[in-house]
MARZAGU-422315 format. One line per field, with one value per residue (C-alpha): residue in one letter; z, y, x. Coordinates in Angstrom, 1 decimal. Layout:
<pts>
code = [A, ...]
up = [Z, ...]
north = [Y, ...]
east = [X, ...]
</pts>
This chain:
<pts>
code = [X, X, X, X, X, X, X, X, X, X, X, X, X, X, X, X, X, X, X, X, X, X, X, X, X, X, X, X, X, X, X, X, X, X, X, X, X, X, X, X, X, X, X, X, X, X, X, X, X, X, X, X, X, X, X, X, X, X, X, X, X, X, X, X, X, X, X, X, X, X, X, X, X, X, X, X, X, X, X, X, X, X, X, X, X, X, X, X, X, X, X, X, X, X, X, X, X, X, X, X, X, X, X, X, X, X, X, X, X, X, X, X, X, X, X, X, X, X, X, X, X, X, X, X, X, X, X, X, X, X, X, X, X, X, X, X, X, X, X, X, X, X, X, X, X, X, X, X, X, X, X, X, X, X, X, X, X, X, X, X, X, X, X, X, X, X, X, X, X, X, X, X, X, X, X, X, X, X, X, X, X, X, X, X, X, X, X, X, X, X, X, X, X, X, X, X, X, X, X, X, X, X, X, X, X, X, X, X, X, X, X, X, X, X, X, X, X, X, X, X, X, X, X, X, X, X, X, X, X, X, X, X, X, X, X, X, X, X, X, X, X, X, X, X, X, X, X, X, X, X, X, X, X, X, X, X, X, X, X, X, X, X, X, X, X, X, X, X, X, X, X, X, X, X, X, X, X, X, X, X, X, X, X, X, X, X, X, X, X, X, X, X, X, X, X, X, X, X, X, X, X, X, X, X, X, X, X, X, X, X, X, X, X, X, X, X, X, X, X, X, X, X, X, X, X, X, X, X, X, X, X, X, X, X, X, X, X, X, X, X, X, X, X, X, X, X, X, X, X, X, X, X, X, X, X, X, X, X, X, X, X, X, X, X, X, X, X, X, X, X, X, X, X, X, X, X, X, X, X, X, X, X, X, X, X, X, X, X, X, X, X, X, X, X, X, X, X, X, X, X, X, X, X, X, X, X, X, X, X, X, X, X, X, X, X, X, X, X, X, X, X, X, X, X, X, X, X, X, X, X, X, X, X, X, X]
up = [16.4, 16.2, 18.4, 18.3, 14.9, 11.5, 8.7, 5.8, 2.8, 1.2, -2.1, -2.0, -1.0, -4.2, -6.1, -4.4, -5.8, -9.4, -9.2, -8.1, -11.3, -13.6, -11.4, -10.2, -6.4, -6.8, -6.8, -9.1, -5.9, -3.5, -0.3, -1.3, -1.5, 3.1, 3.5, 6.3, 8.4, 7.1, 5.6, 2.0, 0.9, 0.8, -2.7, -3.2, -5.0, -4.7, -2.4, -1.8, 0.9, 3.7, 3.3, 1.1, 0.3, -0.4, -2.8, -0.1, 0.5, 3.8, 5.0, 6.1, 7.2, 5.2, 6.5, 3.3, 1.2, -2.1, -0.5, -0.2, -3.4, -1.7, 0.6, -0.4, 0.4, -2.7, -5.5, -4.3, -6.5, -7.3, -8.7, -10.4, -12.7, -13.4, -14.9, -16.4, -18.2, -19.3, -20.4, -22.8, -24.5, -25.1, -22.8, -24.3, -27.1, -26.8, -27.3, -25.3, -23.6, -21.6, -18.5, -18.3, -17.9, -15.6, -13.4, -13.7, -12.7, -9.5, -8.4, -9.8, -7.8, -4.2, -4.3, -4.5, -5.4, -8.3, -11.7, -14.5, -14.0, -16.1, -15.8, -15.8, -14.6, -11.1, -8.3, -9.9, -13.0, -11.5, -9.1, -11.8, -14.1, -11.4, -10.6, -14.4, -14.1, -11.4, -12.7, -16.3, -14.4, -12.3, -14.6, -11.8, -11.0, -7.4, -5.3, -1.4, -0.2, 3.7, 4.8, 5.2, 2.9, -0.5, -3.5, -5.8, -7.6, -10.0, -10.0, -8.2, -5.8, -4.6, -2.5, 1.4, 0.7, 3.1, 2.1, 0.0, -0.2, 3.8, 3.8, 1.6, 3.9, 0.8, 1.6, -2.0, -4.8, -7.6, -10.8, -10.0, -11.1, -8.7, -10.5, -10.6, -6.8, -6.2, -7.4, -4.1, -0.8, 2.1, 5.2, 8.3, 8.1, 10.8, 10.6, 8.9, 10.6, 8.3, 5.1, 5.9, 6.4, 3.2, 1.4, 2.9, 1.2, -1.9, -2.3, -5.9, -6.9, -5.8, -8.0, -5.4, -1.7, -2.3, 1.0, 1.5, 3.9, 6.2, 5.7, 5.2, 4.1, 7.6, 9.4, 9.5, 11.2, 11.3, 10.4, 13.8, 14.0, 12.1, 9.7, 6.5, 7.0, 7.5, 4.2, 2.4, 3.8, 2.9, -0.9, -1.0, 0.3, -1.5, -5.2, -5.4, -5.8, -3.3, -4.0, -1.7, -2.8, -1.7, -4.0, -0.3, 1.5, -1.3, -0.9, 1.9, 5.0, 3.9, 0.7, -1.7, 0.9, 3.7, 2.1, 2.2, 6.5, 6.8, 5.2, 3.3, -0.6, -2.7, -6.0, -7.3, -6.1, -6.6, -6.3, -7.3, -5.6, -4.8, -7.9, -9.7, -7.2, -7.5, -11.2, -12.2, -12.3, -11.3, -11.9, -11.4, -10.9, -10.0, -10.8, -14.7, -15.3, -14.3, -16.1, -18.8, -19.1, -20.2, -23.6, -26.1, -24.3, -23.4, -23.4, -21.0, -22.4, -21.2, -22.5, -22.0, -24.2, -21.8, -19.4, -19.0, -20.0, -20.0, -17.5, -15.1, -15.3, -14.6, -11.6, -10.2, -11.1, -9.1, -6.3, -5.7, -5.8, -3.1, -0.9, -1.6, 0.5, 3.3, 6.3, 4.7, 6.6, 9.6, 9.5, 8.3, 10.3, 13.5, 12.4, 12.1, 15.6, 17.2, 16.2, 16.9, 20.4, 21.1, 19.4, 21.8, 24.8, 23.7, 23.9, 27.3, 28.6, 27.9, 28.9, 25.2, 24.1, 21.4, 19.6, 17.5, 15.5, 12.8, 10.4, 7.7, 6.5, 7.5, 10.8, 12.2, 14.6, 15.7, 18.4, 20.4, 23.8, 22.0, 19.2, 15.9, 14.2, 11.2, 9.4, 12.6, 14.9, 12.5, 12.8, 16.3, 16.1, 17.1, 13.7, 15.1, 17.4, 14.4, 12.6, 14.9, 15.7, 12.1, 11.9, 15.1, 13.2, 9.8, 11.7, 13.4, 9.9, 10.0, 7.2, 8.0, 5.4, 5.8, 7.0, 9.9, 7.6, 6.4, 6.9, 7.4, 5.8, 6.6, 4.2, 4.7, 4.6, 7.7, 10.1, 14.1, 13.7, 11.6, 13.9, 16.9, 15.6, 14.7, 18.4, 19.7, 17.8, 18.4, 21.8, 21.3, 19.3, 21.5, 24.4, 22.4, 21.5, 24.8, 26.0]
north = [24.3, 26.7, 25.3, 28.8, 29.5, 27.0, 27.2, 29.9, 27.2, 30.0, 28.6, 25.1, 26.3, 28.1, 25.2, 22.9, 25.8, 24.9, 21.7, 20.9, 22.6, 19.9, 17.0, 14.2, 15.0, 17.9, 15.0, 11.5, 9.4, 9.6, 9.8, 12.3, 14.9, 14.8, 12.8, 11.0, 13.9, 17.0, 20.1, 21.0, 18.6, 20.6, 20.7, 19.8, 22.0, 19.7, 17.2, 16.7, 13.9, 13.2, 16.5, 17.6, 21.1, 22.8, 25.4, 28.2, 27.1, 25.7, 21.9, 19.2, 16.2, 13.3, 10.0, 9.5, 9.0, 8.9, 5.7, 3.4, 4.3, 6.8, 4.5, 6.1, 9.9, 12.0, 13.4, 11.0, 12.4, 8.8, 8.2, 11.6, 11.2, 8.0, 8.8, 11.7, 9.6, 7.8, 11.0, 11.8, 8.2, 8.4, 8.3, 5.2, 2.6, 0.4, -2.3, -4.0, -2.4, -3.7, -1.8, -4.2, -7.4, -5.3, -4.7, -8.3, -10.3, -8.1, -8.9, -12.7, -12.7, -11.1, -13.7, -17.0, -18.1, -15.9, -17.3, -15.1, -11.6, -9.5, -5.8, -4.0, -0.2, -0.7, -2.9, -3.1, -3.9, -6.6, -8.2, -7.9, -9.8, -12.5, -14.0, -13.9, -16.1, -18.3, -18.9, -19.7, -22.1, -24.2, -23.7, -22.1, -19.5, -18.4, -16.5, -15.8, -12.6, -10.6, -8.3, -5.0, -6.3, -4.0, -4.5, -2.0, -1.3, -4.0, -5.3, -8.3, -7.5, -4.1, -6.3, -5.1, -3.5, -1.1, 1.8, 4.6, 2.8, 2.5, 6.4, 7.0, 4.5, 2.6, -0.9, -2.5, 0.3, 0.8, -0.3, -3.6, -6.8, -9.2, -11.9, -10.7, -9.6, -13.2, -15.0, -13.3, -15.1, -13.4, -14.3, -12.0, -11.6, -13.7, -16.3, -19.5, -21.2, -19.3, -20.0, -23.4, -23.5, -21.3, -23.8, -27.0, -25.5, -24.3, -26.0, -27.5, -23.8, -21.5, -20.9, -18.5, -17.1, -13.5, -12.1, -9.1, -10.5, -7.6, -5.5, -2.0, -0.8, -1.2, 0.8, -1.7, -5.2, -7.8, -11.6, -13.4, -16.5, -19.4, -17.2, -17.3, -20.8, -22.3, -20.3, -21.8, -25.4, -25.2, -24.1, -27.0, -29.1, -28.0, -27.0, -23.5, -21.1, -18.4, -15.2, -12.7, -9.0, -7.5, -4.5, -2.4, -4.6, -6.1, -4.3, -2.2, -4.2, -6.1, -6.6, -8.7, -8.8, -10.2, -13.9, -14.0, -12.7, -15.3, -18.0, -18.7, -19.1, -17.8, -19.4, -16.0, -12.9, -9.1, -6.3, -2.2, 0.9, 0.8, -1.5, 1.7, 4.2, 6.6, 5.7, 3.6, 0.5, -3.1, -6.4, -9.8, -12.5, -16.5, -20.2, -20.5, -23.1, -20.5, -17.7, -19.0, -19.6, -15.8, -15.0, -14.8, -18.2, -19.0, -18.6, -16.0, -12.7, -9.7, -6.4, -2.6, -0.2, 1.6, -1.4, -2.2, 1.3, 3.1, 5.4, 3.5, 0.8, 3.2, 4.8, 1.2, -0.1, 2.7, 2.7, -0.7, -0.6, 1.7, -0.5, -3.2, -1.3, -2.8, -2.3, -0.4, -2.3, -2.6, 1.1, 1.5, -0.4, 1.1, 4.6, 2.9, 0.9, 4.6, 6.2, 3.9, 3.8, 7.4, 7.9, 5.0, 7.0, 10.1, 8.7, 7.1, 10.2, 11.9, 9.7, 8.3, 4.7, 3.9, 0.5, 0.9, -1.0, -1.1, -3.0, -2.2, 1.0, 0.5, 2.2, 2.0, 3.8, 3.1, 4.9, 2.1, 0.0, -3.4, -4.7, -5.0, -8.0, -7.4, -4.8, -5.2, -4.0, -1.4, -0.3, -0.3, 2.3, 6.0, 7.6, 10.9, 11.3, 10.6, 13.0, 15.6, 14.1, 14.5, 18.1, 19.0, 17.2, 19.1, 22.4, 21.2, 21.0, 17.0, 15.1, 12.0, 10.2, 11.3, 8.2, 5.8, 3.5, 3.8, 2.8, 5.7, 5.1, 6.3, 6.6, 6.2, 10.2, 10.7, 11.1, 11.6, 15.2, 14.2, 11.6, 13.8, 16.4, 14.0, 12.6, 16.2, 16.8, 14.5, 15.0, 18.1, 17.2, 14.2, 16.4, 19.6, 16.3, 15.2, 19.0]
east = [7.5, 4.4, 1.6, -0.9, -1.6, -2.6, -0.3, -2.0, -3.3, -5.3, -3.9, -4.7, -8.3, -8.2, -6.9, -9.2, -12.4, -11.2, -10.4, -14.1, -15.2, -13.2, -12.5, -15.0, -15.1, -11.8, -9.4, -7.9, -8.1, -10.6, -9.3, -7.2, -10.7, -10.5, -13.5, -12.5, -11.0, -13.3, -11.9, -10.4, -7.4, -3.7, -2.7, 1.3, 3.7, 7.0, 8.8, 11.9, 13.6, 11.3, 9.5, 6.3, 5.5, 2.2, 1.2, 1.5, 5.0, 4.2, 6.7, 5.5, 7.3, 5.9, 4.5, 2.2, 5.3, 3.3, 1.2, 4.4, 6.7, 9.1, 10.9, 13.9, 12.5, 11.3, 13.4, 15.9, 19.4, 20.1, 16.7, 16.1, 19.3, 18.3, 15.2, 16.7, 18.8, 15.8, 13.4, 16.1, 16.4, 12.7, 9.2, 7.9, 8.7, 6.1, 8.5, 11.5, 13.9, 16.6, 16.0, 12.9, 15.0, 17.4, 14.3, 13.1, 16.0, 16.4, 12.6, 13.5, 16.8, 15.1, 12.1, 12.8, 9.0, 9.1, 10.5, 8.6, 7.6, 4.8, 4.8, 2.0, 0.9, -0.8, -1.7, -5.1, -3.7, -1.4, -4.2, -7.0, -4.4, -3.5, -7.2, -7.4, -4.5, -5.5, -8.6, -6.5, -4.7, -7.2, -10.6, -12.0, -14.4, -14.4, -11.5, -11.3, -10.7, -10.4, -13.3, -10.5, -8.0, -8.3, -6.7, -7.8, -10.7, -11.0, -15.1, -14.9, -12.5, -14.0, -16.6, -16.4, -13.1, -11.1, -9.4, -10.7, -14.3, -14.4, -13.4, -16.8, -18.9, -19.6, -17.9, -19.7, -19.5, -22.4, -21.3, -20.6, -23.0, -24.4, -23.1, -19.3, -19.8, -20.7, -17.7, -15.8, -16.2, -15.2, -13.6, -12.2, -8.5, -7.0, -9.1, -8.0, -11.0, -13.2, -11.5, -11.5, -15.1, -16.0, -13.4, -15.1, -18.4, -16.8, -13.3, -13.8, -15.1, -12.5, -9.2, -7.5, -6.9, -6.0, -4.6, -2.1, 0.1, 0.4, -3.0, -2.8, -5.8, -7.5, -4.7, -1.7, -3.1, -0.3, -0.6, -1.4, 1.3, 0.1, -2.4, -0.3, 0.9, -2.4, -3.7, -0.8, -1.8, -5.1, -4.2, -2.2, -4.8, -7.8, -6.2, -6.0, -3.5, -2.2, -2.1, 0.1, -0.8, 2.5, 1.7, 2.3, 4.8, 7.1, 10.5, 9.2, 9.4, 12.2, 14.6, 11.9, 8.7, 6.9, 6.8, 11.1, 10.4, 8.2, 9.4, 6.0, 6.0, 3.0, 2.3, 1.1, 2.6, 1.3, 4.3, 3.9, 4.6, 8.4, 9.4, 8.6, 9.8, 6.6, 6.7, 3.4, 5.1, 3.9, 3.5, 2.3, 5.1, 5.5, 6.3, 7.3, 4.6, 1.6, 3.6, 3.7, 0.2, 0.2, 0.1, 2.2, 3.3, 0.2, -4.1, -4.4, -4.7, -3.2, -1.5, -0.5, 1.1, 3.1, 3.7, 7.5, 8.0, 11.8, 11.4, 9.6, 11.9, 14.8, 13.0, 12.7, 15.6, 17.8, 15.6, 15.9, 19.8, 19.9, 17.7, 20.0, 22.5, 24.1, 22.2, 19.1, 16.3, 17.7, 17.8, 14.6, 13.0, 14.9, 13.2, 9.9, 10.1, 11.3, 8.5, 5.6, 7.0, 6.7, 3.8, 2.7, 4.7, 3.1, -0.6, -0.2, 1.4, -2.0, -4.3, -5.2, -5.7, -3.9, -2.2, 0.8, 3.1, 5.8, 7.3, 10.0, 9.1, 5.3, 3.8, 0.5, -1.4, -4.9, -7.4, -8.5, -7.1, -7.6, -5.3, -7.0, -6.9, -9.1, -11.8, -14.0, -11.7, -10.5, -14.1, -14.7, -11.3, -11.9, -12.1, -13.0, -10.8, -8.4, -9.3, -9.0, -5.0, -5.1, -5.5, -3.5, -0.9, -1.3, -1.1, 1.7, 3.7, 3.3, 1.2, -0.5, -2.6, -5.9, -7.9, -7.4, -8.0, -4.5, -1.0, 1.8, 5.2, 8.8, 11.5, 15.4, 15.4, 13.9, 16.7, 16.4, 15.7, 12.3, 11.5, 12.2, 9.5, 7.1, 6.7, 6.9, 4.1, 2.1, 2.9, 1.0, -1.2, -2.8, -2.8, -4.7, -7.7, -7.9, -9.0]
</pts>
């Protein structure tokens, strides 16, 4: 592996030249644009298995995996016949389709708190839609949510958020009215104590606790034991509905989500990225009697003309099949586990703090010699130092999402051989920082 000289991107510089001259900030997403890290982004030419490759033609092994989707690598043969299929039946109908019920009664079957399933196009979509429905359902006004814990950029959720707004250093984002701001309550994530006290202030106001269940939009901070219960106790006990936004974990540490590992039912449950399998599919999914609160059963409004579309629903549909193989998460999560610990083994050898960790297909690695518990400690975190690990990394034919802020993601195509390199270079890598 080439250690001496950076891989040429003299064409994704180019790309990135134009792209600034039609595209707010050069990109569609914004931590895409580097921010965090410094430099121009690498635009991608294809993918294919656990690699990504640029413009210039230069490979990268690939822990972004298209934020979560591609837990079954990219272009997966499977997958890519299956929407194949679909294209030539037709993009869109903007009606029913069978591959919609198909999809359905695989989420329905893999969760058991989940009875009725809505599909929409994104997470924001589907978290936007279920505080619309909590708030349907308990004629309330309020929800909780986790300093750290992001959940896209619908108004009243984008308060304090992690992610692509902690990237920009602008935690609250213009746009948004004080008065829809003020309907989110915030608590640190980890902290029942604190909900319970915001709750004991506000308890007859608030229709919903929205929480993702494993955080990964702060790096990848795990529940601490007796977190998630204690939020689902105190729902129960004060009337309000809980809402687990497993848009990043559901099907990716584990067949269905976090809620089937840990035993804890949500009323209200948030699912996207590998439902669609890097198609924009997701949804917004529970109990039949808040379902079917939604219209046309119901009051609550909510529609999209290309929701439930063919060819997402084929794209999700296979992908899911193949992670029902015998075996597949064990596997996956084997790969994860392997990793984190030589990244870990790599850091100590030279002499850098780090905390790692993985679950399912989710890996985290954070600059610091403390654990991090929640957006404060994912603050304190050495971003800098990240970013140079970042770039050592990139030049080192390994691509890392750009932002400590993030979670990385492995795939069932990355074999030994992948995982091999990846620790060699960040063997590297941590010992080129620490000069």
């Amino acid at each position: 592996m080439p250690t001496h000289t950076s891989p040429i991107r003299s064409r994704s510089f180019e790309c990135f030249d134009r792209a600034c001259r039609v595209l707010v900030g050069g990109v569609n997403s914004p931590v895409r644009a580097f921010g965090a890290v410094g430099g121009k982004p690498v635009f991608v030419a294809s993918a294919q298995g656990p690699n990504i490759i640029d413009v210039d033609g230069n490979v990268y092994i690939d822990l972004v995996g298209t934020w979560g989707p591609a837990i079954v690598g990219h272009a997966h043969p499977v997958v890519v016949e299956a929407v194949q299929r679909a294209v030539a039946e037709g993009l869109s109908f903007g009606a029913s389709c069978e591959a919609e019920l198909i999809l359905a009664e695989m989420i329905t079957e893999a969760l058991p708190s989940i009875e009725l399933v809505r599909f929409v196009n994104s997470g924001t979509e589907a978290t936007m839609s279920a505080i619309r429905l909590a708030r349907a359902s308990t004629g309330r006004s309020k929800v909780i949510k986790f300093v750290g814990c992001y959940h896209g950029h619908v108004d009243g959720l984008l308060v304090a958020a992690g992610s692509g707004a902690s990237t920009l250093g602008v935690p609250d984002s213009s746009g948004i009215p004080h008065e829809i701001a003020s309907l989110t309550l915030l608590a640190a994530f980890n902290d029942p104590v604190a909900v319970e006290q915001i709750l004991g202030d506000h308890g007859d106001e608030v229709a919903a606790i929205l929480v993702e269940p494993i955080a990964g939009n702060m790096g990848f901070v795990v529940p601490v034991d007796g977190f998630l219960e204690g939020l689902r106790a105190l729902c129960d006990s004060y009337g309000c509905l809980l809402v687990f936004d497993e848009v990043m974990t559901g099907f990716r540490v584990g067949w269905g989500g976090y809620q089937v590992i840990c035993g804890i039912q949500p009323d209200l449950t948030c699912l996207g990225k590998v439902i669609g399998g890097g198609m924009p599919v997701a949804a917004y999914a529970g109990r039949r009697e808040l379902m079917e609160l939604v219209s046309p059963l119901g009051p609550m409004y909510q529609a999209g003309t290309l929701s439930g579309n063919p060819v997402g629903m084929a794209s999700g549909i296979a992908t899911l099949q193949l992670c029902r193989a015998a075996g597949f998460y064990v596997s996956l999560h084997t790969k994860s586990q392997r990793l984190a610990d030589g990244l870990q083994a790599a850091a100590d050898e030279a002499g850098i703090a780090v905390q790692t960790g993985a679950k399912g297909g989710m890996l985290g690695l954070a600059f610091t010699d403390k654990p991090v518990r929640n957006y404060t400690d994912a603050q304190a975190c050495d971003h800098e130092l990240f970013a140079k690990f970042f770039h050592a990394m990139l030049d080192r034919a390994v691509w890392l999402p750009p932002s400590g802020y993030e979670t990385m993601f492995i795939s069932s195509a990355h074999d030994d051989d992948c995982i091999n390199q990846i620790i060699a270079a960040a063997a590297e890598s941590f010992r080129i920082i620490q000069e």
